[in-house]
Structure formats: structure tokens, C-alpha cells
KOLGU-707884 format. One line per 10 residues: number of its first residue (from 1); their letters; for each residue x, y, z of C-alpha. Coordinates in pm, 1 decimal, padded with zeros to 6 digits. Layout:
N
NUM = A = X,Y,Z ~ ... .
//
This chain:
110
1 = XXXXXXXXXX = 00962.1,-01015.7,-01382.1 ~ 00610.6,-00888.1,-01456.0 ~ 00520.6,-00566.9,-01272.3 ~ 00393.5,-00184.3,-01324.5 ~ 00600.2,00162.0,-01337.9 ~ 00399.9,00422.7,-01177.9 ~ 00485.3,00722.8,-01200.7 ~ 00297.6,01073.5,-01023.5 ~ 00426.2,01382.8,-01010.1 ~ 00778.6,01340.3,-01112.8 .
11 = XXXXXXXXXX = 00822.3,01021.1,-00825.7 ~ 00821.0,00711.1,-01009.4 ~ 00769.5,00392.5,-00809.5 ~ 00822.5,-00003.8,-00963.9 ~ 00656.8,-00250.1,-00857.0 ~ 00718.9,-00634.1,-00907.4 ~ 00710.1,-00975.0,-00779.4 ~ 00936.1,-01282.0,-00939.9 ~ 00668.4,-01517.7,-00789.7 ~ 00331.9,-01329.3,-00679.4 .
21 = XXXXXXXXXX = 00055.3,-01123.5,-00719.1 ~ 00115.7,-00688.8,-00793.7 ~ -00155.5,-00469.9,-00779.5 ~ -00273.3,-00110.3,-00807.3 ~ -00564.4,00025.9,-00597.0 ~ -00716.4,00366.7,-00659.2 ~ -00991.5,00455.6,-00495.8 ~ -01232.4,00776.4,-00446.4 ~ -01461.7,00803.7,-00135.9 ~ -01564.6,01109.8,00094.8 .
31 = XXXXXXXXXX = -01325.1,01312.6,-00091.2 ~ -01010.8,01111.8,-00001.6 ~ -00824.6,00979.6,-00315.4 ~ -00552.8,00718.2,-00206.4 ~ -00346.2,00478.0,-00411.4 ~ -00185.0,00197.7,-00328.2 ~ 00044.2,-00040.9,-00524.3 ~ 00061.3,-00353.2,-00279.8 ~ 00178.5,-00697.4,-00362.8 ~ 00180.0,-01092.7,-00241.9 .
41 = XXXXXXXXXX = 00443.4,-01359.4,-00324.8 ~ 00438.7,-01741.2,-00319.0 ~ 00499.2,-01780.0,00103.3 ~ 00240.8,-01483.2,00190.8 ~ 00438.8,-01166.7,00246.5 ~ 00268.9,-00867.8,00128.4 ~ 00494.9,-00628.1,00007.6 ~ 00369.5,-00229.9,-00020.9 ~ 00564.8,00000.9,-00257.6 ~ 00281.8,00323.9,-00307.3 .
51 = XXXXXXXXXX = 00066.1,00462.7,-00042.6 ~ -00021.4,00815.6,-00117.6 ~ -00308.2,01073.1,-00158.9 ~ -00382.9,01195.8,-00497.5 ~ -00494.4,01521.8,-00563.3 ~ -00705.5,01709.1,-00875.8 ~ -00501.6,01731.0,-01147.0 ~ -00251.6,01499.2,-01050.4 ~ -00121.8,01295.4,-01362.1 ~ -00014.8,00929.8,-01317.9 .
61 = XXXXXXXXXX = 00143.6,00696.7,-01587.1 ~ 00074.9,00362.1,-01518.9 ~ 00321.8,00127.4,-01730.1 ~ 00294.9,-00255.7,-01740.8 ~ 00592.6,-00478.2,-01814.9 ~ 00901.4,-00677.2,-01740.2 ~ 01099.1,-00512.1,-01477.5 ~ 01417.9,-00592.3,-01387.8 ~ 01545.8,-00722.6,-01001.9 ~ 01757.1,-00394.0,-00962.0 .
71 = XXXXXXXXXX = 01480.9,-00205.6,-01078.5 ~ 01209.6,-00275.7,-00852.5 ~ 01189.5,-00003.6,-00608.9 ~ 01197.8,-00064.0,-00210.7 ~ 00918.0,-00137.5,-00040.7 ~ 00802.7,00073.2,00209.9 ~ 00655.9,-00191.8,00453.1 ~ 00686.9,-00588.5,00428.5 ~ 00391.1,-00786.1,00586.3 ~ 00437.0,-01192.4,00722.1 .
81 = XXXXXXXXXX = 00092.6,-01256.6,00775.8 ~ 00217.8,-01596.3,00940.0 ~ 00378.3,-01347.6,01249.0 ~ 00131.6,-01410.9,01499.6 ~ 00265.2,-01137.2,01743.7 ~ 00324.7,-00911.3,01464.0 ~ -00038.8,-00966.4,01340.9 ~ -00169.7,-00914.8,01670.7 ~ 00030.7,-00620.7,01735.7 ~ -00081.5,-00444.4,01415.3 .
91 = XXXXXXXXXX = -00479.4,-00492.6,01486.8 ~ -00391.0,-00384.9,01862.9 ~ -00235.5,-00065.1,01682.7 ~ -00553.9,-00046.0,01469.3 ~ -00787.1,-00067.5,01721.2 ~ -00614.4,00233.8,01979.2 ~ -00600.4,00456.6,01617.5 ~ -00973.3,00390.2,01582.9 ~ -01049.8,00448.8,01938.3 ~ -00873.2,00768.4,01982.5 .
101 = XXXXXXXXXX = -01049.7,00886.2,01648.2 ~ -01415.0,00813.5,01803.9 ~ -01339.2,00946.4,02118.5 ~ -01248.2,01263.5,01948.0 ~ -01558.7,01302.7,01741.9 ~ -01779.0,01238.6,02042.8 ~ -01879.8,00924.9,01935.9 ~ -01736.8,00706.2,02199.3 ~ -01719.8,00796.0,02593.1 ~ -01452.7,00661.4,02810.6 .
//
């Protein structure tokens, strides 16, 4: 199957889908450098192998290709978007993250 090798600072991570979308995602904003190497199949679970900060001077290899079943490295969370609870648990989660982190800076009273 179709898929990318990534590999930073001696960790290398594979990432593929028989059936699906694989993607990498790195961004740069405020100073905070994250990548991400997320993934959808055919009956909507997103799959995330990579979620890390990268720092300056960190060197990543990026290699696209076939990569094998045995190969593809565990994913460290699996999302069913069609788990309603789940779903609604997760934004719940989200939502008492982001209010703890406004009432910290002062920009939210009780």
C-alpha cells in the first residue's frame, strides 16, 4: 500500500492506508512547529501515527512509497467519527481544555 516513511531524529514512523487518504501536516505559527501524519480510510476512521513538536535544526526524511502491512507503524489514536458519544465526549474534553486555558490567562471569569 501507498504511504510515507518519516523519519526525525533517529524515530522513524510509517504511515499507510490499503484503502484511504495519508497525509503529512507541518505547520509554523507563534513559534510552535507541530507535525502531524494523520490518515482516513474508506468507512471514516481517522487514523494518527505522528504528533510531535519540531525544533530548529531538526532533520526529517520524508519518503513516499509502497509500504508493506507489517510495516506500517501503530497508530497512536484511532478516530470513528460515526461514535456519537465518543464525538461528543471529545468536544466536551475540548471545550474544559480551552476553558481552563482562558481562565488562566485572565481572559474568562467564572
Amino acid at each position: 500500500m501507498k504511504g510515507f516513511v518519516i523519519e526525525i531524529a533517529g524515530n522513524t514512523t510509517c504511515a499507510a492506508l490499503e484503502k484511504g487518504s495519508v497525509g503529512v501536516i507541518i505547520t509554523n505559527k507563534e513559534g510552535h512547529s507541530p507535525i502531524i501524519v494523520n490518515g482516513m480510510d474508506e468507512q471514516t476512521l481517522s487514523y494518527t501515527w505522528l504528533k510531535s513538536d519540531l525544533h530548529i535544526g531538526d532533520e526529517i526524511t520524508i519518503t513516499f512509497g509502497d509500504i508493506g502491512e507489517l510495516k506500517v507503524s501503530k497508530p497512536i489514536s484511532v478516530r470513528d467519527f460515526h461514535d456519537v458519544e465518543a464525538e461528543r465526549q471529545l468536544m466536551l474534553d475540548a471545550y474544559r481544555e480551552l476553558k481552563q486555558e482562558l481562565l488562566k490567562e485572565g481572559l474568562l471569569k467564572e
